[in-house]
C-alpha positions in Angstrom: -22.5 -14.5 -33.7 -20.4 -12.1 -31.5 -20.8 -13.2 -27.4 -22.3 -10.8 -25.3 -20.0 -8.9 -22.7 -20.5 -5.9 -20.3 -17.3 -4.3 -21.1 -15.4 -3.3 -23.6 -12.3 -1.0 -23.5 -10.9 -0.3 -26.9 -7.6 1.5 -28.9 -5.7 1.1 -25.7 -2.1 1.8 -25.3 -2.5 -1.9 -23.4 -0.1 -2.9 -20.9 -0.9 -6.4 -19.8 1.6 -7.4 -17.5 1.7 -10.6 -19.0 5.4 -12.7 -19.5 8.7 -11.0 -17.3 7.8 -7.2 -19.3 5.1 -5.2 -19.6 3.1 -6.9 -21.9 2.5 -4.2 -24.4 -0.2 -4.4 -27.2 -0.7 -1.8 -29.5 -4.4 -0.9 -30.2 -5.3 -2.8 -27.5 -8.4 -4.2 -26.2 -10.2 -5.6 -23.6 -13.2 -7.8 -23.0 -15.3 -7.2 -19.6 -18.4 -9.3 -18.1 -19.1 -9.2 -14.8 -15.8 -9.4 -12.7 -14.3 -10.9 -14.6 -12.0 -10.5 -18.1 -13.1 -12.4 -21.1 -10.5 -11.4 -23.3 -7.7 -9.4 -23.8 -6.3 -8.8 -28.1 -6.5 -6.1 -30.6 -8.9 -3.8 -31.1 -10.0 -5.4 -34.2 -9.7 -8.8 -33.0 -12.1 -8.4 -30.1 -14.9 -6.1 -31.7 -15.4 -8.5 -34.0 -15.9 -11.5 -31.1 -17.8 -9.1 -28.8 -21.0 -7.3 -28.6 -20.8 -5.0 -25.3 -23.6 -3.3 -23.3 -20.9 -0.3 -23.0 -17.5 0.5 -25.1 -14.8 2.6 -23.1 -13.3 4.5 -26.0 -9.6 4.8 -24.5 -7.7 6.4 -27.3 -5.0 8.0 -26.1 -5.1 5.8 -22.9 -2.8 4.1 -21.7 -4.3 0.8 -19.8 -3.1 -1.0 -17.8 -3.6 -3.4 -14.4 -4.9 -1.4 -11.4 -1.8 -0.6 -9.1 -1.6 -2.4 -5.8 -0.5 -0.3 -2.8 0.3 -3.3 -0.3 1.1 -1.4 3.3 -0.7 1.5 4.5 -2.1 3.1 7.7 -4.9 4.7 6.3 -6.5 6.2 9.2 -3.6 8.8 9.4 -4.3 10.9 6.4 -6.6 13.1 9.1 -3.1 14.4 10.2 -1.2 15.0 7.0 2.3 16.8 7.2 2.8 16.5 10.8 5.3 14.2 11.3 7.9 15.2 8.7 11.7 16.8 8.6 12.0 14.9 12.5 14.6 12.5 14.1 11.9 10.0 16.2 9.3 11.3 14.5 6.6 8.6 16.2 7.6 9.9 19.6 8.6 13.4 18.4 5.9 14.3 16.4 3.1 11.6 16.0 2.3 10.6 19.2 0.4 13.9 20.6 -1.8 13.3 18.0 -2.2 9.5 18.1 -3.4 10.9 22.3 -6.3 12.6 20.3 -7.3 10.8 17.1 -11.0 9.5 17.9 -12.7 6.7 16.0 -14.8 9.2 14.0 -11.5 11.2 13.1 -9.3 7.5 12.1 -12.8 6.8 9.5 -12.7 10.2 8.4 -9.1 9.6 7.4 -9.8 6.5 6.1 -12.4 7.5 3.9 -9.7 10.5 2.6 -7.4 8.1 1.8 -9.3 5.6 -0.2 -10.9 8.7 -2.0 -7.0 10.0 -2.6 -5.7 6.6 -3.5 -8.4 5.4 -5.9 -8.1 8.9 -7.7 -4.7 8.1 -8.3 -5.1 4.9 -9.6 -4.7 2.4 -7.1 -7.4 -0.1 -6.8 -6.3 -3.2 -4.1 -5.4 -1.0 -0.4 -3.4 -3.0 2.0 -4.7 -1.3 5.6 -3.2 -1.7 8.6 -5.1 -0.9 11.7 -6.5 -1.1 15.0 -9.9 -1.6 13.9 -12.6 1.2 14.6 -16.2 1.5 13.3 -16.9 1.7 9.9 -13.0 0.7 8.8 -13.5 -2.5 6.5 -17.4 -0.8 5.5 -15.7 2.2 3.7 -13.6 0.4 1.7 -16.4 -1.7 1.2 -18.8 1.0 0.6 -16.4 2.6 -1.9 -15.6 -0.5 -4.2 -12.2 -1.1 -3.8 -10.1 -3.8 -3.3 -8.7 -4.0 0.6 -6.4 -6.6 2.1 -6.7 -5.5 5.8 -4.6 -6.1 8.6 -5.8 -5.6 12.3 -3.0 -4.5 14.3 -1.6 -6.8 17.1 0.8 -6.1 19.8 0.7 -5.9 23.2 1.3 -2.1 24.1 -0.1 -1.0 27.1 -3.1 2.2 26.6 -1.4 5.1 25.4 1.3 3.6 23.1 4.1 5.8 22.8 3.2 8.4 25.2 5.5 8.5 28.1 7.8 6.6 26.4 11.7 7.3 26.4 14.3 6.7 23.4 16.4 3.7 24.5 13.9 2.1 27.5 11.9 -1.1 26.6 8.5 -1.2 25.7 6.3 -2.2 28.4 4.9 -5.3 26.8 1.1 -6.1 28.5 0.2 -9.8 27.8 -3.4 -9.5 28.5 -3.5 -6.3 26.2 -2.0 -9.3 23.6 -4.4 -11.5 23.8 -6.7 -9.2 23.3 -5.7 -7.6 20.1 -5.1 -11.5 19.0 -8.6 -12.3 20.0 -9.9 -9.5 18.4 -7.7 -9.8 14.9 -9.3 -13.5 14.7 -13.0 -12.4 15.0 -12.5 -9.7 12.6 -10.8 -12.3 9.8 -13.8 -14.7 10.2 -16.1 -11.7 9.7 -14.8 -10.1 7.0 -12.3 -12.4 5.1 -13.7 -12.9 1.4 -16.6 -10.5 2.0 -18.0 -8.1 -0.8 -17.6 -10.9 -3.4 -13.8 -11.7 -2.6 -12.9 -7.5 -2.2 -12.3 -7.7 0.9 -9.9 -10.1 2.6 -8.1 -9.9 5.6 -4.3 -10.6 7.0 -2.9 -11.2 10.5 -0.8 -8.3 11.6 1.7 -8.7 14.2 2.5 -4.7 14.6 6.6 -5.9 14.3 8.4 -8.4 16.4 10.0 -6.5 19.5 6.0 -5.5 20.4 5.0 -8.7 21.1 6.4 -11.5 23.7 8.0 -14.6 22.0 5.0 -16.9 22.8 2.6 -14.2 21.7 4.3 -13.8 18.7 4.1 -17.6 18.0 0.6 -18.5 18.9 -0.2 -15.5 16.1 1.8 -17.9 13.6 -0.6 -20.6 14.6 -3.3 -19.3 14.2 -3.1 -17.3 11.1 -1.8 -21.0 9.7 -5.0 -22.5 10.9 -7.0 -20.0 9.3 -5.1 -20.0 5.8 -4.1 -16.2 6.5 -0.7 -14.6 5.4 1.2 -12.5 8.2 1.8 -8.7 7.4 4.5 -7.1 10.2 6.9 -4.4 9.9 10.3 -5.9 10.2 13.7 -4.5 11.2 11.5 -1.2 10.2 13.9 1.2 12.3 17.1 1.4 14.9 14.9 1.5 17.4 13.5 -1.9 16.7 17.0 -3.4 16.4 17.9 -1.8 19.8 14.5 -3.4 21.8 15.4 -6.6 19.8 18.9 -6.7 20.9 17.8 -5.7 24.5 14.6 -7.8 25.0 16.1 -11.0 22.9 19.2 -10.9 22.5 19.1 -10.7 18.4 18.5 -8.8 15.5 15.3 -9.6 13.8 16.2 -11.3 10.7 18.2 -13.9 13.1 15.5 -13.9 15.7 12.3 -14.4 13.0 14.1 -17.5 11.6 14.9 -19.0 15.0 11.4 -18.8 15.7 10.5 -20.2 12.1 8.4 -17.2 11.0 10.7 -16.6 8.0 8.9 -18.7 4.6 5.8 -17.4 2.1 3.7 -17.0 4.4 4.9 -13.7 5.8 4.9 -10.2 4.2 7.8 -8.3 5.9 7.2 -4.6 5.5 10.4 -1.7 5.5 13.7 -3.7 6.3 15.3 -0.2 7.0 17.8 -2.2 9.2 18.0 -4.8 7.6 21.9 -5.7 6.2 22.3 -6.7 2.1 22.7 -10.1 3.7 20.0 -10.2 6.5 17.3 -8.9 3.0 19.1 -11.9 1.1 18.3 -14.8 4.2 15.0 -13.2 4.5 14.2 -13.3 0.5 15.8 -16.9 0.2 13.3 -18.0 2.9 10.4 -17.3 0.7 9.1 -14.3 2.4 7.7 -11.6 0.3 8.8 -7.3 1.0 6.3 -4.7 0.9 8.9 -1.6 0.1 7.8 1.8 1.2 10.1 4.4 -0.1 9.1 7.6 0.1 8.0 6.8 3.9 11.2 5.7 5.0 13.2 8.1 3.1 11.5 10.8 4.9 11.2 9.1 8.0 14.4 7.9 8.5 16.9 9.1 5.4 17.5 5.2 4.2 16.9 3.1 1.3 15.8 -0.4 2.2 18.0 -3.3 0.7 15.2 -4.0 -1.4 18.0 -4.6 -4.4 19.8 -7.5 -2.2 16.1 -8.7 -1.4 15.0 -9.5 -5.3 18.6 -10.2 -6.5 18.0 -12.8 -3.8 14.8 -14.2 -5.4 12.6 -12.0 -3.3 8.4 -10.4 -4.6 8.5 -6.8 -3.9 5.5 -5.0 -3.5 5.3 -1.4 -3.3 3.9 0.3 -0.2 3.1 4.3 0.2 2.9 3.5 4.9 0.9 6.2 6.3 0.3 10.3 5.1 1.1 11.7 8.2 4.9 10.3 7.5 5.0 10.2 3.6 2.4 12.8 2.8 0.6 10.8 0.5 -1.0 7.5 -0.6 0.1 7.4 -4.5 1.8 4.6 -6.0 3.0 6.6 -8.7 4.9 8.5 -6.1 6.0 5.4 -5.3 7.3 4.0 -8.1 9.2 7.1 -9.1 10.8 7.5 -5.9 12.0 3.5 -6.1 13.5 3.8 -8.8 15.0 6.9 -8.4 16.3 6.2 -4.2 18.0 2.9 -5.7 19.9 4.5 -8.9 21.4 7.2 -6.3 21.8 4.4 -3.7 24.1 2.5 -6.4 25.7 4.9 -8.4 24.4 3.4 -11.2 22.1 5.0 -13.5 20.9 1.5 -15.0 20.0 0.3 -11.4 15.9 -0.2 -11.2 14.6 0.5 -14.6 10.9 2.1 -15.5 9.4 -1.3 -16.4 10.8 -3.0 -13.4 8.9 -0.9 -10.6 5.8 -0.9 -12.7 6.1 -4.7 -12.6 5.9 -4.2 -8.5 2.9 -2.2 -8.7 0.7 -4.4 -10.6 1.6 -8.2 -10.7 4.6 -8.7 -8.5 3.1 -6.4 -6.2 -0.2 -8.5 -6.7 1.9 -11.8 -6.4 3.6 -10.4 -2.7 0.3 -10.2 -1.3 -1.5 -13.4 -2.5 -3.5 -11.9 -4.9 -1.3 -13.2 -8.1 -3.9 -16.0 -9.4 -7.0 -12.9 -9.1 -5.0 -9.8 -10.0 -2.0 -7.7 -11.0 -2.0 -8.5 -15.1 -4.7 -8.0 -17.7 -5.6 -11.4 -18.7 -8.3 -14.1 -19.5 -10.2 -15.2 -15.9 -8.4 -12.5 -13.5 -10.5 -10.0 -12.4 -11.2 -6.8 -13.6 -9.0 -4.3 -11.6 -8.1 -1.5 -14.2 -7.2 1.8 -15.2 -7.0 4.3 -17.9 -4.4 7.0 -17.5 -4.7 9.9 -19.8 -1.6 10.1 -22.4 -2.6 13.6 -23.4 -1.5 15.2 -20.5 1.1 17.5 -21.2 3.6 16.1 -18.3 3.3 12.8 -20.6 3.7 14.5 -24.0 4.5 13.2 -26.5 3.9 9.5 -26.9 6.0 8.2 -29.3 6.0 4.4 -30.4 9.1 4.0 -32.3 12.3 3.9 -32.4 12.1 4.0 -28.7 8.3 3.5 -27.0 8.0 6.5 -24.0 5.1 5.6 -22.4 6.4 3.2 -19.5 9.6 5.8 -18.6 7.2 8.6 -18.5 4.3 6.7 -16.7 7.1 6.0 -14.1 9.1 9.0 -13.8 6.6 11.9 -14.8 2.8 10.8 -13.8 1.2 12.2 -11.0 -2.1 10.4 -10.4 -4.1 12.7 -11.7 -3.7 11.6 -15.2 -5.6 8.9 -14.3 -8.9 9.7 -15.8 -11.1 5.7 -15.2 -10.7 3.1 -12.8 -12.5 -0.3 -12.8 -12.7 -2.3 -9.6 -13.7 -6.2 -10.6 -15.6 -5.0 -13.4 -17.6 -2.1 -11.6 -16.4 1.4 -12.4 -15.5 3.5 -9.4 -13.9 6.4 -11.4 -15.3 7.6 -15.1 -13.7 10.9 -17.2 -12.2 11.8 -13.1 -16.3 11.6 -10.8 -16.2 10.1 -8.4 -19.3 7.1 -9.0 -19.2 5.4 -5.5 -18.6 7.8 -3.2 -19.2 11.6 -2.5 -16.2 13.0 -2.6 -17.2 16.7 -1.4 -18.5 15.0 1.5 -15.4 13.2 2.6 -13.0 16.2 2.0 -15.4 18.6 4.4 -15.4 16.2 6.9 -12.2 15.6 6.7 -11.1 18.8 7.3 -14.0 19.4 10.1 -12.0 16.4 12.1 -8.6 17.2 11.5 -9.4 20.7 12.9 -11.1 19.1 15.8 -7.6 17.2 16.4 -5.6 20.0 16.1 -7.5 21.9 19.2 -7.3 19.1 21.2 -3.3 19.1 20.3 -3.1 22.2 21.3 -4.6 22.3 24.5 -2.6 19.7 25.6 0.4 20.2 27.3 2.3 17.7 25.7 2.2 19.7 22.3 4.9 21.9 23.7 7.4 19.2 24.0 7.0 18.7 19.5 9.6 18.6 17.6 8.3 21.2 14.9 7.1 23.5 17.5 10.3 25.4 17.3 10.5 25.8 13.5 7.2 27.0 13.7 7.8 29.8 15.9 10.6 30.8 14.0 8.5 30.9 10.9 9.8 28.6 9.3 6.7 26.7 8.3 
């Protein structure tokens, strides 16, 4: 007698993830109840062991895990396509609106970004954030899978503002503590919440914006608490330069004096980071969230993120914040990756298709703890999935033999918005493109209604004249 199941997706292009490829099965299937997966097999293997309360048709699908976008500032999608085409652009060009960005604008963005992300495909969100109201309840709310990070550091009110290019930071201990303090009570509230969705990290904000004993007793207590550590390392020259100033070494050298280097930590960017710092930093155990198109537009570099995995290193794509990269898409991301590292070597062969789709789903899955729950369609994990339209006419044709297209063109033509269903832990959030979970009119008008409530505030400030852009802009050229 067949089992009863929830679930079942069937006459799948099936990528499972499963072994060092993609795990590809043809006419695949896929067995759903509750959360969890039963079973994954042929079609004709597991209709005749199921009975399911619902059958996903997904001919001319291709499925495959939900892709994992590990570092991201969501809150920042309110001011989209400020920042860009800038040297400095936190000081430059973020920071005037950073002076204005309420708590009801950061949720509006949030709730942009989650609705923008989970459209194209990507079901587990790693935030980073100074927590307002409402942050972890939206991803909550929408269905997702979050890992979030409460920012730490111990910047003195108004951040950036005021600062100069080349002075040190004035660190605030008390402002520290604080942010510590508050990380902690947000962890015990909300780590494992929403049936495991939601968990939470400890966030250090990067290593030259905290002191050294700050910096420590956040190792200490994130080991206590069974947490991983997420912190932007050696993410810029500037960095380097407050490092070099305040400590007297670069981070890679200063992290492992302190002991922060080993698998505990997630070390986002490594812009600065030498072939051989990414290699000591890899060997160590510490996993790299690698944001490309962010840091190609940002700063014009491509991490050593090839010296970090021919070290050993888990890389796990990242898409950082819109008002830097312009969007949240790990498609984008992967396409970029593998496209930045082939110019970067001169080598055409250098960070193949199937190796940056690997970091999206279970590498990616594996850099941010979540390697046992998700990242690979197979028995016990959770269902985190999605079924990405083949007949698109970007991914035209799909041809099987001699040579299988679908992973090149997945890679190196999607956009996102072939992706037409998306399963979170066996719920769906996304069905033939509606939104089930959340109203996405809603979020897009008051998204807009904030971001032009920002932009007057920007504008009646003094400081806006002092913008990098504001030049181009009055020459017309944007």
């Amino acid at each position: 007698m067949p089992e009863n199941i929830d679930v079942l997706i069937t006459h799948a292009h099936l990528f499972t993830m499963q072994g060092k490829g993609v795990g590809y099965i043809p006419d695949g299937a896929v067995a759903i109840q509750g959360k969890h997966i039963s079973a994954v097999g042929s079609t004709s293997e597991l209709k005749a062991r199921f009975q399911a309360t619902e059958t996903v048709d997904a001919s001319g699908c291709a499925v495959l895990p939900g892709l994992i976008d590990a570092h991201m500032h969501t809150s920042w999608a309110i001011v989209r396509g400020v920042a860009q085409d800038v040297r400095n652009w936190m000081q430059s060009a973020l920071a005037p609106y950073a002076r204005h960005l309420t708590p009801a604008a950061a949720l509006a963005g949030t709730r942009l970004d989650i609705l923008e992300a989970l459209k194209a495909g990507t079901t587990t969100l790693g935030d980073f954030t100074k927590p307002f109201p409402g942050w972890a309840e939206a991803f909550e709310e929408a269905g997702v899978r979050a890992r979030l990070t409460p920012t730490i550091n111990a910047m003195p009110p108004g951040g950036m503002v005021g600062w100069k290019v080349g002075d040190l930071y004035p660190l605030d201990s008390e402002v520290g503590q604080q942010s510590i303090d508050a990380a902690l009570d947000f962890a015990r509230d909300w780590n494992g919440s929403a049936s495991g969705r939601i968990t939470a990290m400890f966030g250090p904000q990067a290593p030259d914006m905290l002191s050294r004993e700050q910096l420590l007793e956040v190792k200490r207590i994130a080991t206590r608490e069974g947490l991983m550590i997420h912190m932007h390392v050696a993410q810029g020259d500037r960095e380097i330069h407050q490092m070099l100033k305040r400590f007297g070494k670069r981070t890679s050298e200063y992290l492992d004096k302190l002991g922060y280097l080993d698998e505990q930590l997630l070390a986002v960017h490594l812009t600065e980071a030498t072939d051989e710092e990414a290699a000591l930093i890899a060997q160590s155990g510490t996993k790299m969230a690698l944001c490309s198109g962010s840091i190609g537009i940002i700063d014009g570099i491509v991490p050593p993120m090839r010296a970090f995995r021919e070290a050993g290193g888990l890389v796990a794509l990242g898409s950082d914040q819109a008002a830097g990269n312009n969007c949240n898409n790990i498609f984008n991301e992967m396409k970029l990756t593998a496209l930045f590292n082939k110019i970067k070597a001169r080598d055409p062969e250098a960070m193949p298709s199937w190796e940056v789709l690997r970091m999206a789903t279970i590498e990616g899955a594996q850099a941010i703890g979540l390697g046992d729950e998700i990242g690979s369609l197979e028995a016990g994990k959770e269902a985190d999935i999605i079924l990405v339209d083949l007949n698109a006419p970007n991914l035209m044709p799909v041809l099987d033999a001699p040579i299988r297209t679908i992973v090149p063109n997945l890679v190196y033509a999607a956009s996102g918005h072939e992706v037409k269903t998306v399963l979170v832990a066996g719920q769906i959030l996304m069905r033939d493109r509606q939104m089930l979970t959340i109203d996405e009119a809603a979020i897009l008008t008051e998204a807009q209604s904030q971001a032009e409530a920002i932009a007057q505030r920007v504008a009646a400030d003094p400081i806006h004249k002092n913008m990098a852009l504001l030049s181009a802009m009055q020459a017309g050229q944007m």
